[in-house]
C-alpha positions, 0 to 999 in steps of 0.5 A: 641207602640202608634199612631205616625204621620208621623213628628214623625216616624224614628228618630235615637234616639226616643228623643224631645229635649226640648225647653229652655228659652234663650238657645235654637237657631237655630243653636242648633235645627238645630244640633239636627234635623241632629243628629236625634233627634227632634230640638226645641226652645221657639218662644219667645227666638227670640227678637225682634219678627221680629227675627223669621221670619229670625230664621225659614227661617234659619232652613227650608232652612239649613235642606232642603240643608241638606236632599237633600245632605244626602238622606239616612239620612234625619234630624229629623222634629224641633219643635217651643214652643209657650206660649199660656198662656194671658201673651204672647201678641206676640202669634198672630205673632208668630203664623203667622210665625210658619204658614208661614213656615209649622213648623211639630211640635208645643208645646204648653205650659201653657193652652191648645187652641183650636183655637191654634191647628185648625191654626196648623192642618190647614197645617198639622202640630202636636201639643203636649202639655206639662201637669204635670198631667193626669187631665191636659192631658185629657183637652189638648186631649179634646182640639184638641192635638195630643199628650201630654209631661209628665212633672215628677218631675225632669225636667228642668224649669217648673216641676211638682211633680208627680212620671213618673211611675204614670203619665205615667201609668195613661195617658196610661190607656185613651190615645194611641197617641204620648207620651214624658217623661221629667224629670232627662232623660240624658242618653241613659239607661234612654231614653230606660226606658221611652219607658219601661213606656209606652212612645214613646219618652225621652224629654230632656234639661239640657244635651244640655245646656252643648254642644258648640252650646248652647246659655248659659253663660260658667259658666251656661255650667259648672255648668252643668257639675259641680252640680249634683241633690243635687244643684237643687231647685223648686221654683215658685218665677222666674215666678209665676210657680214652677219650677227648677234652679240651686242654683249657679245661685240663689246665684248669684242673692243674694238670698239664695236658700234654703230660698225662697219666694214664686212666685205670679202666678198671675203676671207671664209673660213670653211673649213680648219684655218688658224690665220690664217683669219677665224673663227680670228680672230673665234671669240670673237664670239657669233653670236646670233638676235633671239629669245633674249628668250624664253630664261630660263635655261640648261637642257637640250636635252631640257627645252627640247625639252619646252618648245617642245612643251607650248608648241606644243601650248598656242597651238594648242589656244588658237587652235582653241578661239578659232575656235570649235572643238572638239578631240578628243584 
């Protein structure tokens, strides 16, 4: 097991839920920090920008009511995503506000900063990043990161194409701070597999766009629950950036999933509140994780929460009792 800072230690569950373009809310994290798990969202899904402040006022306010009324069973610490890529000409606000509110966890994604972690370090809080290769996880370590989420092929949205086996592996041989893995994680057996790799935590997505919390469309929510892996395609035209979306959706936009063009990265742009920006443009196509053939339903966070503990319980139980041994409860 590796170096964990405080914010990180005793979760119910050792899962990160993953920060989701438009899905993520504060209702959502909130449900999430007191189911156990750490809660997160985008920064930039609050629009306008002033809508941060009152969304991080909401959830500190909600989970301190929370822990003093449940002393034995505090909430889980949440985390805000910031962009940190030159495109989100709104980082300097959201910063401010993230520092306003002593936010535990920030992750950081597309460029690692160096000015971005010494403003989280300066009240004491965490940064992980998120990297799609080992090369990329030394630079974000270099930089002042914590710790480091191991995007594998597989995941949700922004992907990339290395094997979880080989990209953790390889973090592990330099690296003992904290570690997620994201990539088709959405059951609790695959939870305990990421801990059998060598990371500290699951990093999970698309399961939660199937809950009642959710800000997704009913039809996003259903096809969740509908598709399975065969209806996943990596593409880099929606951003510039490669990254997966379920073909439902893509089919809708009038396109023809299996024939698209390829993205230009060098107009990606996901930062702001302007109405001709790419997301704007594409915000109906429903980034997705190659795991959703384990959701069955759309249900709460807490049942899900629920289910991914009596699951992960269940495979280790079953493991230790194949390997011969005894558990004592």
């Amino acid at each position: 097991m590796s170096r964990l800072p405080k914010a990180l230690q005793n979760l119910s569950l050792p899962v990160i839920a993953s920060p989701m373009f438009i899905v993520s809310n504060p209702k959502m994290v909130i449900e999430q920090c007191k189911a156990g798990v750490v809660g997160s969202m985008p920064a930039l899904n609050a629009r306008p920008a002033s809508q941060l402040d009152e969304w991080l006022h909401e959830i500190t306010e909600t989970l301190a009511a929370w822990n003093k009324a449940h002393p034995d069973h505090p909430a889980a610490p949440f985390a805000i995503n910031q962009i940190v890529h030159k495109s989100n000409d709104r980082l300097d606000h959201d910063m401010a506000m993230v520092t306003k509110y002593k936010v535990p966890i920030i992750i950081s994604s597309l460029g690692a900063r160096t000015d971005v972690n010494d403003v989280v370090h300066s009240y004491g809080g965490v940064v992980l990043h998120d990297i799609i290769n080992n090369s990329f996880a030394r630079k974000a370590i270099e930089k002042g990161a914590d710790g480091l989420i191991a995007v594998a092929a597989g995941a949700g949205g922004h992907a990339g194409i290395k094997s979880p086996f080989a990209l953790i592996q390889e973090i592990r041989t330099w690296f003992d701070g904290p570690l997620a893995l994201s990539g088709a994680i959405a059951t609790g057996g695959a939870v305990l597999a990421a801990q059998a790799m060598g990371a500290d935590f699951a990093y999970i997505g698309s399961a939660f766009i199937a809950t009642h919390e959710a800000r997704a469309t009913d039809a996003y929510k259903q096809a969740i629950v509908e598709c399975n892996s065969d209806d996943i395609v990596y593409s880099s035209l929606f951003t510039g950036v490669l990254g997966n979306y379920l073909k439902p959706s893509i089919r809708a936009a009038g396109l023809d999933p299996d024939n698209l063009p390829l993205g230009d990265k060098s107009t990606m742009n996901f930062g702001g509140d302007d109405p001709n920006s790419r997301g704007k443009a594409w915000k109906d196509i429903w980034g997705c994780g190659q795991g959703i053939g384990a959701v069955t339903e759309i249900t709460s966070v807490a049942q899900l929460v629920a289910r991914l503990q009596r699951e992960y319980l269940e495979t280790r139980e079953r493991l230790l009792g194949q390997a011969g041994f005894v558990t004592v409860s």
